[in-house]
N, C-alpha and C positions, 0 to 999 in steps of 0.2 A: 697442617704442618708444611711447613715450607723448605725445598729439595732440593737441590743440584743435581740438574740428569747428566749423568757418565756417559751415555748412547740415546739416540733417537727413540725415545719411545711414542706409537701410533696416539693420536687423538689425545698427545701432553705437548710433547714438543721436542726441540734440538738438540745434542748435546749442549754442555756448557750452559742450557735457559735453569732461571730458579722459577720455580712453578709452583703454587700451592694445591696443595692436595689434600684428602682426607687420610689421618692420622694412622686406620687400619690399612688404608692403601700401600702407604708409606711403608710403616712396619714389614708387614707381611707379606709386600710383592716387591716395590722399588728398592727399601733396604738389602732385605735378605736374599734378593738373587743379583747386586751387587749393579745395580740397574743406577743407583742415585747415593747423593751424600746428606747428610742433613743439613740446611744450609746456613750453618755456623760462619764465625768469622776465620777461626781457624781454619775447618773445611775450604772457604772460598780459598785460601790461603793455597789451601793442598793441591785444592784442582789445578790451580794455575799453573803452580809446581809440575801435574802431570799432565795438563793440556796437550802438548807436544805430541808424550809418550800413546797417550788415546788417543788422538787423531789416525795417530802411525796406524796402530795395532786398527781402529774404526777399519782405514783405508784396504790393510792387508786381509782384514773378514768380507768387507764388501768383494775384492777381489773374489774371492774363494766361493763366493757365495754367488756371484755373478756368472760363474763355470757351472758349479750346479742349477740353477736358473733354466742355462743355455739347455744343460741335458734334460731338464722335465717340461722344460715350456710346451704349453700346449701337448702334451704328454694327454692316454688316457689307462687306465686301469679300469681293470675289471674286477665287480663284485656279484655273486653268486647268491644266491638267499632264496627261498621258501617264501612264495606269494599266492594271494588269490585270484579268482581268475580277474577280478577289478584293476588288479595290480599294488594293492595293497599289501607291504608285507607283511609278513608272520614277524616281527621284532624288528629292528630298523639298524641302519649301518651306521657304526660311530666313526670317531677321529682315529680310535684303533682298529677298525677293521681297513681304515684307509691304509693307514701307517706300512700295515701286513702287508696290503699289492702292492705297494711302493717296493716294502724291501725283497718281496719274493722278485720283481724287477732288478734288484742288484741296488737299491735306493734308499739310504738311509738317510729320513726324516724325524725331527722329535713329536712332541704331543703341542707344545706350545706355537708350533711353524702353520699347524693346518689349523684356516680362518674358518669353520666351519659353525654358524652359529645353532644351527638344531642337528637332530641323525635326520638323513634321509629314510624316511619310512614309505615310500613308492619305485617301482620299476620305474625305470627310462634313462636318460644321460641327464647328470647333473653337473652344475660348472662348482671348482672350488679354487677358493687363493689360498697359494702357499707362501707364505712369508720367509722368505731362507734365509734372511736380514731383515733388521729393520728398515731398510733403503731398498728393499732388492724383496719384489715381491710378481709372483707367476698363477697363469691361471692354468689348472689342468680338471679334466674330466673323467669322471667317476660313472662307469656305466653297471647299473644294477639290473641283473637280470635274473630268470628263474634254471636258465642251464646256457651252455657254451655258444650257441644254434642261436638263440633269442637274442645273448648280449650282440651276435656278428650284426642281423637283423636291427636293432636297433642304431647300433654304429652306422650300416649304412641308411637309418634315417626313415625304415618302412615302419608305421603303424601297427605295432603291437596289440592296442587295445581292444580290434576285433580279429579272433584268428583266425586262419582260413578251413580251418574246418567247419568254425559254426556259418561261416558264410557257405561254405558247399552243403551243409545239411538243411540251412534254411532256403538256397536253390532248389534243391531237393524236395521238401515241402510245399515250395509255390509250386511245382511241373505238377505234385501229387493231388494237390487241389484245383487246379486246372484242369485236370481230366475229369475230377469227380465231378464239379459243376460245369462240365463243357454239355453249354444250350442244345450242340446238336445230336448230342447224343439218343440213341433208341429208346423210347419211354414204351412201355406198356399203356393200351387204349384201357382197359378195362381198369374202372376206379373199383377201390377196396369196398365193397360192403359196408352199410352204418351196422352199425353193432347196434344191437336191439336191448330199448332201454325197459326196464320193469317200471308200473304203476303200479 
């Protein structure tokens, strides 16, 4: 089917291009969220008609959305989750667990703005696009962690994945086995008797 885009949409094209597309595409996303026109002769007709008026209003969202941009850019939030000690979590962070740090931040984002193609299912900092227009698109980061102390640690960039207690237990271990196999230690002269075997 072939469309008249009303706004920029990602990986289609410009406003005002007629683009061909698939049918359910069309239907179910371009039409119904007011994204495209079908592109009749009439329709071309219409656009033209509100060319103008779309531009305006394009200009006036890019504004608005260029302020919000300014406030998250490079922004990072924190996510909290239940992991093992690999770093793998117990369930994985969606677009809605995003959404929530955003707005607990004073930040209201939709479901459609975060470019996020799988959940994050690992601890560490992950990078995410936010689209807050189609013209006006920011990167912020997402840091998963398993409590408050680990996300700070992470942020500033320390190696999570060995922690320092197993590095001071396994210190601990080499001192312990250093002493036991230390050469110069006191041995007894006398060898143990052979154990006396039956015919």
């Amino acid at each position: 089917m072939e469309v008249i885009l009303l706004e920029r949409v990602a990986k289609l094209g410009q406003m005002g291009e007629v683009v061909k597309v698939r049918d359910g595409f069309a239907r179910n996303f371009l039409l119904k969220r007011g994204k495209a026109l079908r592109a009749t002769s009439d329709n071309r007709a219409k656009f033209d008609g509100m060319k103008a008026e779309l531009e305006a209003n394009n200009l006036k969202a890019k504004g608005e959305a260029t302020k919000v941009a300014e406030k998250i850019n490079d922004r990072n939030v924190v996510v909290l989750r239940q992991a093992s000690e690999t770093g793998q979590l117990f369930g994985s962070v969606s677009v809605r667990d995003i959404i929530a740090s955003f707005e607990a931040d004073g930040v209201i984002i939709s479901r459609s703005q975060v470019m996020l193609d799988a959940p994050i299912k690992t601890i560490g900092k992950h990078s995410i696009a936010i689209a807050v227009h189609p013209e006006v698109e920011v990167s912020v980061s997402v840091t998963v962690a398993r409590s408050a102390d680990e996300a700070e640690r992470i942020n500033r960039g320390e190696d999570i994945s060995s922690r320092q207690e197993d590095q001071d237990a396994a210190a601990e271990a080499l001192a312990a086995a250093g002493e036991f196999f230390d050469p110069e230690a006191q041995h007894d002269d006398e060898a143990p008797a052979p154990a006396a075997t039956e015919k």
